[in-house]
C-alpha positions as CSV (number, residue, x, y, z in Angstrom):
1,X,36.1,-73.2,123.9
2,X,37.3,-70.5,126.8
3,X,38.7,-73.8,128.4
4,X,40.6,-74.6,125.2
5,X,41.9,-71.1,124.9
6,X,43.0,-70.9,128.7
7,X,44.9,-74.3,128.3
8,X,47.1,-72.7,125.5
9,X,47.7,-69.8,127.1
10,X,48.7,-71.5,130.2
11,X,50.8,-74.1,128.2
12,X,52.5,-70.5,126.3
13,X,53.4,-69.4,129.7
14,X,55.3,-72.8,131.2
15,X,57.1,-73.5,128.1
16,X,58.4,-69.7,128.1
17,X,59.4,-69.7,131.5
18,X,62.1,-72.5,131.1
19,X,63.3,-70.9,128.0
20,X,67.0,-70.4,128.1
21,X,70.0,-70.0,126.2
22,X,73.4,-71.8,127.3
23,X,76.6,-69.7,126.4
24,X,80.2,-70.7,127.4
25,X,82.5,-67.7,126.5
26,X,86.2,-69.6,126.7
27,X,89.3,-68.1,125.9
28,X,89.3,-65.1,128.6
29,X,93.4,-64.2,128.7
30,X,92.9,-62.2,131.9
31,X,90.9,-62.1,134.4
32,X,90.7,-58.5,135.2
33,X,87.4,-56.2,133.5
34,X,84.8,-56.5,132.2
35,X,82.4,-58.7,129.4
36,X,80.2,-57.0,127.4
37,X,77.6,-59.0,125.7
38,X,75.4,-58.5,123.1
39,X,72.3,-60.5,122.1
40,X,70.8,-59.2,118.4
41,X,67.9,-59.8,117.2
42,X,68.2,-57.6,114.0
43,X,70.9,-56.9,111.4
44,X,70.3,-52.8,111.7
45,X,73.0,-51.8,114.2
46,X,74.9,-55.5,114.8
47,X,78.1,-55.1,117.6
48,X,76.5,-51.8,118.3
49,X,76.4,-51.9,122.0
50,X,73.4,-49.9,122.0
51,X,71.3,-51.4,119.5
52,X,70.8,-55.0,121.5
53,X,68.1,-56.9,121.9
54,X,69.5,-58.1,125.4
55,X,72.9,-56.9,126.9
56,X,75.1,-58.5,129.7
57,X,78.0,-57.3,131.4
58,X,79.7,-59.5,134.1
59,X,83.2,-59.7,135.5
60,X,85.9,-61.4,133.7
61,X,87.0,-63.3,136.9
62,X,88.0,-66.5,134.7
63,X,89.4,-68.2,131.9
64,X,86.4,-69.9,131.0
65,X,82.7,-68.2,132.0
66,X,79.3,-70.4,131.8
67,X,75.7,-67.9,131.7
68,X,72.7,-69.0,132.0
69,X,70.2,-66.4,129.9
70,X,67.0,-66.5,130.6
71,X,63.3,-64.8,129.1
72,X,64.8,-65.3,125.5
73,X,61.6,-65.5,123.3
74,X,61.7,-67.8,120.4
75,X,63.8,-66.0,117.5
76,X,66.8,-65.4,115.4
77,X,69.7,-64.0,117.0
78,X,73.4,-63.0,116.8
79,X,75.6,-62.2,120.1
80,X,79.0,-60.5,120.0
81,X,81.1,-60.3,123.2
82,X,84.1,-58.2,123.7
83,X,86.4,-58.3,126.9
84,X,86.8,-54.8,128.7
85,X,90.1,-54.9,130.1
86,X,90.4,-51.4,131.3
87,X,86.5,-51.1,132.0
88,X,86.6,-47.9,130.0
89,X,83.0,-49.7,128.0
90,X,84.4,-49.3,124.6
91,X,86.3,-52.0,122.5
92,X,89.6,-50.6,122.5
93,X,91.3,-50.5,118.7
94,X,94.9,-49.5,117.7
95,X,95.6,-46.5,115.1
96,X,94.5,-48.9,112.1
97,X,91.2,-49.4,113.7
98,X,91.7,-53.0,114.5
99,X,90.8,-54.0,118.0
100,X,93.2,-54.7,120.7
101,X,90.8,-56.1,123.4
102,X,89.8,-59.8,122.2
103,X,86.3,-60.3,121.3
104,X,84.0,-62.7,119.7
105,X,80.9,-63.7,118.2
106,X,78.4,-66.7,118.1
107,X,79.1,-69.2,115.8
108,X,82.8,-68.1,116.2
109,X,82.9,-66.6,113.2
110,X,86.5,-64.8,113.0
111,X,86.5,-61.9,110.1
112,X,89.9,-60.8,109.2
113,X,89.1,-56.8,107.9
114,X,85.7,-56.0,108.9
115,X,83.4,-57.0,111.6
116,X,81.1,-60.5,110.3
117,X,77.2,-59.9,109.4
118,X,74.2,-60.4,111.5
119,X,73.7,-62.9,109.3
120,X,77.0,-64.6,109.2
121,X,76.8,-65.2,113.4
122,X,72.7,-65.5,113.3
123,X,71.3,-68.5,115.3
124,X,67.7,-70.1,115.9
125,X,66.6,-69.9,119.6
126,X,63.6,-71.8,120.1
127,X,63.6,-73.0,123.8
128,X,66.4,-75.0,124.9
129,X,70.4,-73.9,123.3
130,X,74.0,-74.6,124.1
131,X,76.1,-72.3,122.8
132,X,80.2,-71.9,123.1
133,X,81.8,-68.5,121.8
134,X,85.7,-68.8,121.9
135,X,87.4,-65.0,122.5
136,X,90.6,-64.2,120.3
């Protein structure tokens, strides 16, 4: 029985350690910043920088970035990414409130007056996913 038991566990372990989640963020107008992203693993707080499950930031050194994210347990998630230009960590928005600084979200769901749902951009992770977020 301990045999059985340790053979599980030790199966657990190998197929978490290759976990990993594939995201291609296209659509990057200038190179120059920063890219915040955001992995969420709950509707309470979505695109709130500091409610993420997981957050990234990495330079915005070209128009097309590839990640490789790893330790990703099996789950329901959401990501939004925005672009930093001026590095200043906030989304930058006009007088309106609409953002000026391009951004995105997975599924590339593109909301006109509001910013989309957790549910709207939610995804199933499991081990193995390729996923492409297109910035506008």
């Amino acid at each position: 029985m301990k045999s059985i038991i340790c053979l599980c566990a030790l199966l657990f372990i190998c197929t978490s350690a290759h976990a990993q989640l594939t995201l291609r963020i296209d659509g990057i107008e200038d190179t120059s910043g920063q890219l915040y992203i955001g992995l969420y693993n709950k509707a309470d707080g979505f695109t709130q920088i500091e409610k993420t499950y997981k957050n990234w930031i990495v330079s915005a050194d070209k128009k097309s970035i590839i990640l490789t994210l790893e330790d990703i347990n099996p789950g329901k998630y959401a990501i939004s990414i925005f672009h930093d230009k001026n590095k200043n960590g906030l989304l930058d928005k006009n007088l309106l409130g609409m953002p000026v600084e391009i951004y995105g979200f997975s599924n590339n769901i593109r909301p006109r007056f509001a910013a989309p749902s957790f549910q709207e951009c939610a995804f199933h992770f499991t081990q193995q996913l390729d996923l492409t977020v297109q910035l506008r």
